[in-house]
C-alpha positions as a printed Julia matrix, in Angstrom:
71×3 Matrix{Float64}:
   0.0     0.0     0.0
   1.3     3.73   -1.19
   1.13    6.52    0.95
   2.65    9.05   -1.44
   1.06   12.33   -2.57
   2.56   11.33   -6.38
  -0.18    9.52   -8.29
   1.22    8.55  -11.28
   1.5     5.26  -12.28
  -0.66    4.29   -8.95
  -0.99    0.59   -8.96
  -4.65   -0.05   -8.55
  -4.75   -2.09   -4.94
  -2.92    1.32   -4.12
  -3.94    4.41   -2.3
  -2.71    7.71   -0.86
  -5.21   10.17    1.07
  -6.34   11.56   -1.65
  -6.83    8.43   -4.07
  -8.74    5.79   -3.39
  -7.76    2.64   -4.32
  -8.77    1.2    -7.9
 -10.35   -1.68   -8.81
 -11.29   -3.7   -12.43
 -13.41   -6.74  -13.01
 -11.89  -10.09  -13.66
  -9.2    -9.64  -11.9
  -8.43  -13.16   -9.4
  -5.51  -11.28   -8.24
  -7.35   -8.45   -6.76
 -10.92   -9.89   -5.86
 -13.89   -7.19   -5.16
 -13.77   -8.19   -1.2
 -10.22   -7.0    -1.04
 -11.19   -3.63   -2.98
 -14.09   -3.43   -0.44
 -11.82   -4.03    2.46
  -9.29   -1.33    1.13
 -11.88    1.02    0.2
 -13.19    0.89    4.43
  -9.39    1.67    5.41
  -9.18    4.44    2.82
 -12.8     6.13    4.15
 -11.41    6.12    7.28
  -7.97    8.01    6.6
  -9.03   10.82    3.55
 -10.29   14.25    3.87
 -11.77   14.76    0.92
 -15.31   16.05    0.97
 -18.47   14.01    0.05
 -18.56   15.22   -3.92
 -14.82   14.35   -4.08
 -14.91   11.1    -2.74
 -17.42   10.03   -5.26
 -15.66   11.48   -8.07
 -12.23   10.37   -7.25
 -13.77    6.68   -6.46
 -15.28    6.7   -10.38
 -12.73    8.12  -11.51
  -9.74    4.74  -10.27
 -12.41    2.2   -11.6
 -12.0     0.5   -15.02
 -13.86   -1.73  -17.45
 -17.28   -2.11  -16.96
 -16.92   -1.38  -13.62
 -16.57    2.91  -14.34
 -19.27    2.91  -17.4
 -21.85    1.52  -14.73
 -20.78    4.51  -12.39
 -20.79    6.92  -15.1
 -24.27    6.21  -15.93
């Protein structure tokens, strides 16, 4: 797990307080659970506001995964 304020080239299962972690479907290497669980520790730590959260959260999903949050 990252806790660095540089973003690029985040992994996905990685996170700093102001990224939430990523996540992609199909992926056995990174099952939804262990977004989920990453995702709770991550709530817990940022200070972004509500409308950020949501946006940043969309915004480290892939696949089909970020065109159902988009719609």
């Amino acid at each position: 797990m990252a806790f660095s304020n540089d973003t690029r080239g985040l992994a996905l299962d990685e996170y700093t307080k102001t990224v939430p972690p990523g996540w992609t479907p199909h992926n056995r290497q990174y099952p939804l659970q262990t977004y989920f669980e990453k995702m709770d520790l991550w709530m817990t730590m940022t200070d972004l506001s509500d409308t950020a959260i949501g946006a940043s959260v969309v915004g480290r999903l892939k696949g089909q995964a970020y065109r159902l949050a988009m719609k």
